[in-house]
C-alpha positions as CSV (number, residue, x, y, z in Angstrom):
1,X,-18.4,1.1,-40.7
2,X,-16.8,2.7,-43.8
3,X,-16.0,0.4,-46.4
4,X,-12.1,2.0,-46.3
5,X,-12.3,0.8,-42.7
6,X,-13.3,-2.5,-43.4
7,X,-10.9,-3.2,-46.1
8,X,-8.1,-2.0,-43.7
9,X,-9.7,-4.0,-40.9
10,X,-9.5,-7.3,-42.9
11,X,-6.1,-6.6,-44.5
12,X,-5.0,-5.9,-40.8
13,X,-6.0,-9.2,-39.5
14,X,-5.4,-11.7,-42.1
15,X,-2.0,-10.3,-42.4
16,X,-2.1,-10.6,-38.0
17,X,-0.4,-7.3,-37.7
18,X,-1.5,-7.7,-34.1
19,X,1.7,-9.9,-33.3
20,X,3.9,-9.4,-30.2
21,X,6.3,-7.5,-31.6
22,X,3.7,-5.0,-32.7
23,X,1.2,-4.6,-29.6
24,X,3.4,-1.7,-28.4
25,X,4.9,1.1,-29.3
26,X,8.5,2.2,-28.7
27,X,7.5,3.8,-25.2
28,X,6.1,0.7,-24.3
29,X,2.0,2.0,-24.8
30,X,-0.4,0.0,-26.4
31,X,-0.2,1.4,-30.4
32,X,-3.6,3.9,-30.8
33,X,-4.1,1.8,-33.9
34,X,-5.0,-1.2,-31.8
35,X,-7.2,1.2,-29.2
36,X,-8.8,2.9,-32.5
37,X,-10.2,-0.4,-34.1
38,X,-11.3,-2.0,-30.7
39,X,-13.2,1.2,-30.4
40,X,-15.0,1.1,-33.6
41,X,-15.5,-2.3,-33.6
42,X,-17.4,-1.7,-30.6
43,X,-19.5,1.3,-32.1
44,X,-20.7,-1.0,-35.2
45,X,-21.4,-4.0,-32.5
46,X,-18.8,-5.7,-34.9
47,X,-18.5,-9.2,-32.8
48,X,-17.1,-11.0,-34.9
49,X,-13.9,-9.3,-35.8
50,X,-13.8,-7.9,-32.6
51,X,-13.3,-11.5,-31.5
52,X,-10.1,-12.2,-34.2
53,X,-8.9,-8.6,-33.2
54,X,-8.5,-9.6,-29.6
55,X,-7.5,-13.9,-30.5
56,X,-3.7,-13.0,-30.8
57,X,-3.0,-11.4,-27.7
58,X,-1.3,-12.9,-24.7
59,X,-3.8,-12.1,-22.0
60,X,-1.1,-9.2,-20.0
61,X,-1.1,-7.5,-23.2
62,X,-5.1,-7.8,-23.2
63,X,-5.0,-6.3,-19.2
64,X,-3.2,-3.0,-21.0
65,X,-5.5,-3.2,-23.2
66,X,-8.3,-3.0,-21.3
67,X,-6.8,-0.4,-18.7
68,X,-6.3,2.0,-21.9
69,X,-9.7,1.8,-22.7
70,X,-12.6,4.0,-21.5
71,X,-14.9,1.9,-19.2
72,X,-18.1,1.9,-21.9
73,X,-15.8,0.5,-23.7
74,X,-14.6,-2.4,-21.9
75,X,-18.0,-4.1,-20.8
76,X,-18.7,-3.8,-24.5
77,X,-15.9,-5.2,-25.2
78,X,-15.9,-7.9,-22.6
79,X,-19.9,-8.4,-23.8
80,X,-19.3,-8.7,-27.2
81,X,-16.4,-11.1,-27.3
82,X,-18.2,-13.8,-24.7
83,X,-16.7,-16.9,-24.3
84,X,-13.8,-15.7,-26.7
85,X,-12.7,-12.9,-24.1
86,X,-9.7,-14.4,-22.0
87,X,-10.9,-13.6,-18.1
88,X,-7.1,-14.2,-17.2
89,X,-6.5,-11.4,-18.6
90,X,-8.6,-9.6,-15.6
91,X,-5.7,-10.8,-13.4
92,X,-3.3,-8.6,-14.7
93,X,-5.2,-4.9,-14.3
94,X,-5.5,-2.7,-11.4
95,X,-8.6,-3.3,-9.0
96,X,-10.6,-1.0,-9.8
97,X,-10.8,-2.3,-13.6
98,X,-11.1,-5.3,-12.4
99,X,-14.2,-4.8,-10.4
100,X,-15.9,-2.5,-13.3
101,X,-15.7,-4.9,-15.3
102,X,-16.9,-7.7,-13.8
103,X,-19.6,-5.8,-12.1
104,X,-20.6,-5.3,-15.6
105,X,-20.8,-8.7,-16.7
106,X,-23.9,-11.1,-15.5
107,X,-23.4,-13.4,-13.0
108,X,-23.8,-16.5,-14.9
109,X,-21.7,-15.0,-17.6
110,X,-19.1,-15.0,-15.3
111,X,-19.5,-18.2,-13.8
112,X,-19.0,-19.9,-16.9
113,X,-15.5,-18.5,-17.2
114,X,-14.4,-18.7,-13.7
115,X,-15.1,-22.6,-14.4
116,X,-13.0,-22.3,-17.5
117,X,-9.6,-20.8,-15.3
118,X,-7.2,-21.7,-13.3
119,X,-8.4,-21.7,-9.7
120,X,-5.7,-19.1,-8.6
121,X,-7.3,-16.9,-11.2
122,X,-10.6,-17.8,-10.5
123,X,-9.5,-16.9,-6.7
124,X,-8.1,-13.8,-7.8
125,X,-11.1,-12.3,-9.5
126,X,-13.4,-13.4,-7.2
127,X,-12.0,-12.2,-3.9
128,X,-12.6,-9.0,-4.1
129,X,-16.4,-8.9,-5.1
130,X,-19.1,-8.8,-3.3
131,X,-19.9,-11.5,-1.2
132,X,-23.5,-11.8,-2.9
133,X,-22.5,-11.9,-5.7
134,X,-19.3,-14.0,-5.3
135,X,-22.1,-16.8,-3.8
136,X,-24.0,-16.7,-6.5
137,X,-21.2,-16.9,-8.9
138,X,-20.0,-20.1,-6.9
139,X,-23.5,-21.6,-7.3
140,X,-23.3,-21.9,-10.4
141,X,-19.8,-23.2,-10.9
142,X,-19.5,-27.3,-11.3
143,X,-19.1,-29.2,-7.6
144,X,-15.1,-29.8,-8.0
145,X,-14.4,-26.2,-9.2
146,X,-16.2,-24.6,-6.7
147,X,-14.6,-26.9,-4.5
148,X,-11.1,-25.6,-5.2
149,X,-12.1,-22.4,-5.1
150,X,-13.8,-21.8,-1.8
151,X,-10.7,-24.1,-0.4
152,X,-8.4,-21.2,-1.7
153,X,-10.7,-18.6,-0.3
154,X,-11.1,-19.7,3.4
155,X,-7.6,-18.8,3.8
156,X,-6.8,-15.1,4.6
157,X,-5.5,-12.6,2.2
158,X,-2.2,-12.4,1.4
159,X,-1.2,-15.8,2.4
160,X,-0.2,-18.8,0.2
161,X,-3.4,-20.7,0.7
162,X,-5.3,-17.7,-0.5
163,X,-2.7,-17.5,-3.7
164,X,-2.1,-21.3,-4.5
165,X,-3.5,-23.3,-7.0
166,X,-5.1,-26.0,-6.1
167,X,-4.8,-28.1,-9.9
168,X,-2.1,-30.5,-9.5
169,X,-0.8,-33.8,-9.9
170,X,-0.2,-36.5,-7.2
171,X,0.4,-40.0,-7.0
172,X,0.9,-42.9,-4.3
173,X,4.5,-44.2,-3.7
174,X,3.8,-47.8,-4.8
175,X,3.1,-46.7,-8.3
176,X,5.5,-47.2,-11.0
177,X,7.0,-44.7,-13.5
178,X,4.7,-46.8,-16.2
179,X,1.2,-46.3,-14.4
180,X,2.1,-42.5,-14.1
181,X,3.1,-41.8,-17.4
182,X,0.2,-43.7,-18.2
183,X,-1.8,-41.5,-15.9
184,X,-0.4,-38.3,-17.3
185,X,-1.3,-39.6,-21.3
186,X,-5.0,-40.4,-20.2
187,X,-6.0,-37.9,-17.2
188,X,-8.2,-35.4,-19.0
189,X,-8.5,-32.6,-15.9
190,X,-4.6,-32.8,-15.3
191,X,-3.2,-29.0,-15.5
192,X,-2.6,-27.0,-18.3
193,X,1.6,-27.2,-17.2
194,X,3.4,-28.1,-13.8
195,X,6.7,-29.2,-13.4
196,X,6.8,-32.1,-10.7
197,X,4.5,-35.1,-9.5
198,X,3.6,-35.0,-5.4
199,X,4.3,-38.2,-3.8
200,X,1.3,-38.5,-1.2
201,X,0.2,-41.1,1.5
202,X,-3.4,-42.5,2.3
203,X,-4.5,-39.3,4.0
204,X,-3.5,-37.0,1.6
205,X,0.1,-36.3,3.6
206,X,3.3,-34.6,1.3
207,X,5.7,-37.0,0.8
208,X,7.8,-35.6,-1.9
209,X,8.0,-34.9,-4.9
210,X,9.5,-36.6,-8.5
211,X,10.4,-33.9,-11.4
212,X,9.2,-34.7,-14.8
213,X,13.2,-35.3,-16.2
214,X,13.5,-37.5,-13.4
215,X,10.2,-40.0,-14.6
216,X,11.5,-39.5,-18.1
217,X,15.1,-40.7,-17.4
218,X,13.4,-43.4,-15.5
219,X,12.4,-47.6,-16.3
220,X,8.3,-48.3,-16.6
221,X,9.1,-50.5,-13.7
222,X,10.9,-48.4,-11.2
223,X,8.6,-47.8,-7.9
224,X,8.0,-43.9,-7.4
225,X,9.1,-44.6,-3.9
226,X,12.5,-45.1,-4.9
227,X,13.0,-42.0,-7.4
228,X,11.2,-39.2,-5.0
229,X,12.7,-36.6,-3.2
230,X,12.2,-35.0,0.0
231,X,9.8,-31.9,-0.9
232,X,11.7,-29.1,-1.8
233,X,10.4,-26.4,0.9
234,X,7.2,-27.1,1.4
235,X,4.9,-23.8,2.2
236,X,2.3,-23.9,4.9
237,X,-0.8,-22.5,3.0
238,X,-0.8,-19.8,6.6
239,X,2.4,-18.6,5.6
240,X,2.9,-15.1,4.5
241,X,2.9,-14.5,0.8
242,X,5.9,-12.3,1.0
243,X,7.6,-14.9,3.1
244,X,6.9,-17.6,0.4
245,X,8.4,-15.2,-2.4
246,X,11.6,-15.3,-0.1
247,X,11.7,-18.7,0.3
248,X,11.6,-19.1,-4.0
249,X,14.1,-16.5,-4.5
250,X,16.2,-17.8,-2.3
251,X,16.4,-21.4,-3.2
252,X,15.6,-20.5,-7.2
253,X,12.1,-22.4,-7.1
254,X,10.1,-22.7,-10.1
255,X,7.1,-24.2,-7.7
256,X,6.6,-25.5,-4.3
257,X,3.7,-27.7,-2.3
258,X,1.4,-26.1,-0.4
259,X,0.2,-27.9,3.3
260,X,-1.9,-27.6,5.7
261,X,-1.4,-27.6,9.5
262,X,-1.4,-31.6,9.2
263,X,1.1,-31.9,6.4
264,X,-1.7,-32.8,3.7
265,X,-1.0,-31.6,0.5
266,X,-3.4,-28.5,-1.0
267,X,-2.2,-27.1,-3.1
268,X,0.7,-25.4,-5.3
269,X,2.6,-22.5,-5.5
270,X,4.1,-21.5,-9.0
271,X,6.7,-18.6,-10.0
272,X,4.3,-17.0,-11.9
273,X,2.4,-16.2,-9.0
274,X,5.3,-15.2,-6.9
275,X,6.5,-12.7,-9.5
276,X,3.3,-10.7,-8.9
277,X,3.3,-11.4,-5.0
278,X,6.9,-9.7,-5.7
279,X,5.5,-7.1,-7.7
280,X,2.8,-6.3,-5.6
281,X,4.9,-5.9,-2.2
282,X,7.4,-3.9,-3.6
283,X,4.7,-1.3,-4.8
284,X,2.7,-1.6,-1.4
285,X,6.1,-0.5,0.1
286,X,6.4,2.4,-2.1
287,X,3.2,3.4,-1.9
288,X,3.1,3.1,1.8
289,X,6.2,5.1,1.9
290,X,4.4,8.0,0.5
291,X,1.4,7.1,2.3
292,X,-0.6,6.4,-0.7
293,X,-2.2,3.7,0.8
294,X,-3.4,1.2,-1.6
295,X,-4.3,3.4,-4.5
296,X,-4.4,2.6,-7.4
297,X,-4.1,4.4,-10.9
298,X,-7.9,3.9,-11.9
299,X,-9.8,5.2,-8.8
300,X,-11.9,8.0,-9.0
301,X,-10.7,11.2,-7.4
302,X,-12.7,10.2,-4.4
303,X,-11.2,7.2,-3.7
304,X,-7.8,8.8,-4.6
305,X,-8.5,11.4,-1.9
306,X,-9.6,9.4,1.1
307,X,-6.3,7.4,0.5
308,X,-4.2,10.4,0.8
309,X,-6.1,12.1,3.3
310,X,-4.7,10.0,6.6
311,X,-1.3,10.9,5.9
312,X,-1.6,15.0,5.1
313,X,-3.3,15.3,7.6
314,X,-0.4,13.5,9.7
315,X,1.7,15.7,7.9
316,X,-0.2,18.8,9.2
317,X,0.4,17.8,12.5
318,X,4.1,17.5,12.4
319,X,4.2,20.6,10.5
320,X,2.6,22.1,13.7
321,X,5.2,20.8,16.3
322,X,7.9,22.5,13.8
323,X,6.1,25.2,13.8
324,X,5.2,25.5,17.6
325,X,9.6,24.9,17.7
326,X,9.8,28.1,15.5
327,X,7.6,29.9,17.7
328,X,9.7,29.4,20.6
329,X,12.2,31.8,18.4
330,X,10.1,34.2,17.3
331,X,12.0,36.7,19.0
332,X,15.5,35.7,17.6
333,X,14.2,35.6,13.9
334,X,12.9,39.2,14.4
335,X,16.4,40.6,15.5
336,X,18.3,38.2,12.3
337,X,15.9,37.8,9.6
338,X,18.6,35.7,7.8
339,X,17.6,33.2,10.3
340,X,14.3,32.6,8.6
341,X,16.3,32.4,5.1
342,X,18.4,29.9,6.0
343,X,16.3,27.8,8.7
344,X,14.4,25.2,5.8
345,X,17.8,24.4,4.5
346,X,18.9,22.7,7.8
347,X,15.3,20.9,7.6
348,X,15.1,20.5,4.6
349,X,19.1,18.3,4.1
350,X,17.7,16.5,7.7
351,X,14.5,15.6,6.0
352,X,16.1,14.4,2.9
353,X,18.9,12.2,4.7
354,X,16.4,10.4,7.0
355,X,14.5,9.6,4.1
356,X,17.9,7.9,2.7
357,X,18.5,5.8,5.8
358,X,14.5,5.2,6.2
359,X,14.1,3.9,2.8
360,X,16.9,1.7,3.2
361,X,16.0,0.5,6.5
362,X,12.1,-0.2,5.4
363,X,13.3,-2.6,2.6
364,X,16.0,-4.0,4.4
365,X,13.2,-5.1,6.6
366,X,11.2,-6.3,4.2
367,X,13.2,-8.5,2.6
368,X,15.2,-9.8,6.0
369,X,18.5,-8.4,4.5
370,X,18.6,-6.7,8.4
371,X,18.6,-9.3,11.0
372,X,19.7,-9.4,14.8
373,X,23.5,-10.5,13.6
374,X,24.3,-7.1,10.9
375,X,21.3,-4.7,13.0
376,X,24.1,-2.5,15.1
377,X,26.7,-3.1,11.9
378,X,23.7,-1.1,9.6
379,X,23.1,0.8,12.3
380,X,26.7,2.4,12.6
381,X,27.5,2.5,9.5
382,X,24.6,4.9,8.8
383,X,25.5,7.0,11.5
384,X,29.1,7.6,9.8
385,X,27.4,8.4,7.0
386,X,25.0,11.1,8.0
387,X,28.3,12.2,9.8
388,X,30.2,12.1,6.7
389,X,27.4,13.8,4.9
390,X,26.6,16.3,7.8
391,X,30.2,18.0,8.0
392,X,30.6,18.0,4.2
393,X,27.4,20.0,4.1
394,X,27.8,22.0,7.3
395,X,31.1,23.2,5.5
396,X,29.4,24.2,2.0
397,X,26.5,25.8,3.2
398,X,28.7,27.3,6.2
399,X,31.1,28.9,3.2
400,X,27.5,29.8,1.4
401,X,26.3,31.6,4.2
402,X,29.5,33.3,5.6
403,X,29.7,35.0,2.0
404,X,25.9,35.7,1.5
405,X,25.2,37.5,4.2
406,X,29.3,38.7,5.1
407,X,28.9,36.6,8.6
408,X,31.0,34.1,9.7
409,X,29.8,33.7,13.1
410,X,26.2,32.4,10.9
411,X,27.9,30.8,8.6
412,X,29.7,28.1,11.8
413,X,26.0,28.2,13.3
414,X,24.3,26.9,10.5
415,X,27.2,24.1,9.9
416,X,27.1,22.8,13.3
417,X,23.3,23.1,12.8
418,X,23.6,21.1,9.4
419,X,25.9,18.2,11.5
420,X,23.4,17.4,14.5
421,X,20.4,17.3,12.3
422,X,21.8,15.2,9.4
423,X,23.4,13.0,12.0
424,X,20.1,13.0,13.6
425,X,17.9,12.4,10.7
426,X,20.6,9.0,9.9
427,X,20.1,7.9,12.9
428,X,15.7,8.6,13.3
429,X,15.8,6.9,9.6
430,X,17.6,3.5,10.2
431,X,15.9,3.1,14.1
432,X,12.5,4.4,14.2
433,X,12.0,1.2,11.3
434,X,13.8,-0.6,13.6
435,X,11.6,-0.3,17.0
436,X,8.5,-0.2,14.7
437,X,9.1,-3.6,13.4
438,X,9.9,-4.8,16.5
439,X,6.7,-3.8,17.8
440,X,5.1,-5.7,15.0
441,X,4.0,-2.1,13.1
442,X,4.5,-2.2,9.5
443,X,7.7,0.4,9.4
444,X,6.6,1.0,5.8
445,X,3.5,2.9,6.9
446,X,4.7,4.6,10.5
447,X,7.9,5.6,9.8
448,X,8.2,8.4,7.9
449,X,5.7,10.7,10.2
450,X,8.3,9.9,12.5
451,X,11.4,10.4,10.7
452,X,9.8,13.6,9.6
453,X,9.3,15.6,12.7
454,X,12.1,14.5,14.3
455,X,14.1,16.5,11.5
456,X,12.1,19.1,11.3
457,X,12.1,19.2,15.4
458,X,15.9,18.7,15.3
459,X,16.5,20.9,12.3
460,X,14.8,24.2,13.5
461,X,15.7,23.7,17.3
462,X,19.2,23.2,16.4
463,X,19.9,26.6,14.4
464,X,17.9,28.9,16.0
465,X,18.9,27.5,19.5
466,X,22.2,27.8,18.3
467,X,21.9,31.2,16.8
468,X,20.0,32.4,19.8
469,X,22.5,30.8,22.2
470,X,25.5,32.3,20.2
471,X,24.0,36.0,19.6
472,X,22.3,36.4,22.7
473,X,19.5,37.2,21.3
């Protein structure tokens, strides 16, 4: 390292330029000054700054870090920094970061941190590893941490249990507020923050909760039993985590217990981790939409590929049936070639309004805004509004076409055309969701093959039908 560098270096972190205000830039990226020195820090094996470079930062801000990085870079940076490098910070980065990195670390490296985290955090790095190696990490974690964290893992994916943490604090009823508070000034393993103390019987059973401004309003004297509440919504740890994420936005939780089949307490469910249960739905939804799958920004082309693949080559089959529909009219696009001009404009407004009333319907879905009691309601009202749509557009493109190609007999063909398909794309984008949800098929990933080629079906069969009907042709 250049001695100009390490003059700037040392100005630069005594005079913690690496604030929050100062991580990012204007567009919101990581500043390249940052990128730069953790770069050459690395090259010069430079631990020790590289461990006061990295001290400031919350750990989201070290997850962009590391995603801006080149991979090299990140096990040496990870390596280098040792117990100093915050693993939470693993948490907030896509997958396939995730797993690069921590496929790069040694096992008992890692073990030491996962004992150090949260066990939602532990749970959420560990998951996705191997299961060899995830054993061999768990070996080596202390009795009551591993403990926790095989509790959170024999629940399935994507349900609370799998996404709770299982640190939190409890007490019997015939306590007072006195031997709590005591408890809470003297417990050493209590967690790092939490918001209310569980009430719990002999075996462990939820039977409500006090909030911390309740004990401190409270005399030393005052049985728990008398200042609990009834649990505010408690989740089953089987329950959905998109369903739990309802349940907190709709009663504004800040955290909630976690049970079992029998009541027992397990565990709790924070905001924090429902924000990126939110997050993390939302983009599935889009993604699935697209068909993307479950790609994410950092897998290789490869990977990237065989998530696309499924749904292009979907894609290619609906694009067949449209074109077998064409075929059918091959004679009638001969005799009017400004049939085959015009034809992908009918598809192409269907195609576009069923994705509308699709995309609507799929997170309407999602988030139970469409029920049994407003289904028909939605329903109609997005048939008057491919309606609405359809003969504002049937009467643009009808005045287009009637001057384009001096036909006016074309132009009313490819209006009425433009009316059934857009009527019939509203309709295909708010049911097909619909029946597909009802048959327990994620609308998100189904629908819009379907939506698709019954627009494209619709679309084509409608105009030249029409125009072969009408011209005799």
């Amino acid at each position: 390292m250049s001695a100009m560098y390490k003059r700037r270096m040392e100005q630069d972190i005594s005079n913690d330029s690496y604030q929050e205000d100062a991580v990012y830039t204007q567009d919101n990226a990581v500043r390249p000054e940052i990128i730069s020195d953790i770069q050459n820090l690395v090259a010069v094996q430079d631990a020790d700054n590289l461990k006061i470079l990295i001290e400031p930062f919350h750990e989201s801000e070290l997850g962009d870090i590391l995603e801006a990085l080149e991979a090299d870079i990140r096990a040496s940076l990870v390596s280098l920094t040792g117990k100093e490098f915050d693993y939470a910070s693993l948490t907030e980065v896509d997958e396939a970061v995730r797993l690069e990195v921590v496929n790069a670390i040694p096992n008992d490296q890692l073990a030491e941190a996962v004992t150090e985290l949260d066990s939602d955090d532990a749970v959420f790095i560990l998951e996705d590893m191997e299961q060899t190696d995830r054993d061999e990490i768990l070996s080596l974690v202390p009795f009551e941490e591993r403990t926790r964290i095989i509790r959170s893992l024999d629940y399935p994916q994507e349900t609370a249990g799998r996404r709770m943490q299982t640190e939190f604090v409890a007490v019997p009823p015939f306590w007072t507020v006195g031997q709590t508070i005591d408890y809470l000034r003297d417990e050493k393993n209590l967690p790092e923050s939490f918001h209310e103390i569980f009430v719990i019987g002999p075996s462990f059973e939820l039977m409500g909760d006090v909030t911390l401004d309740n004990i401190l309003r409270s005399q030393r004297d005052i049985p728990i039993e008398q200042i609990k509440e009834p649990a505010m919504h408690p989740i089953s740890a089987m329950q959905d985590q998109e369903e739990a994420a309802r349940v907190f936005e709709q009663y504004d939780l800040l955290s909630a217990a976690v049970v079992d089949d029998a009541n027992r307490l397990v565990g709790v469910l924070t905001i924090d981790d429902v924000v990126d249960v939110i997050q993390q739905e939302a983009d599935e939804d889009i993604k699935r939409l697209a068909g993307v799958g479950d790609e994410e920004l950092s897998d290789n082309v490869f990977e990237a590929t065989k998530s696309r693949f499924t749904w292009l080559f979907l894609n290619l089959v609906t694009a067949i049936i449209a074109s077998l529909i064409i075929g059918l009219f091959d004679a009638t696009i001969q005799e009017m070639v400004a049939l085959a001009i015009l034809m992908p404009i009918v598809a192409s407004m269907g195609g576009n309004a069923g994705t509308q009333s699709m995309t609507v319907a799929v997170r309407g879905l999602a988030t139970k805004d469409i029920d049994n009691y407003n289904m028909m309601r939605t329903i109609k009202r997005e048939v008057y509004v491919g309606l609405l749509n359809g003969f504002v557009f049937a009467v643009l493109i009808g005045l287009i076409a009637t001057v384009w190609f001096s036909n006016p007999s074309l132009g009313l063909i490819i209006g009425i055309a433009m009316v059934v398909n857009m009527l019939c794309a509203a309709l295909a984008g708010i049911i097909i969701p619909i029946i597909l949800d009802k048959l327990k098929i994620d609308p998100a990933i189904a629908s819009s093959v379907f939506v698709t080629t019954v627009t494209d079906v619709v679309g084509f069969f409608a105009f030249l039908g029409l125009a072969a009907w009408w011209f005799g042709i």
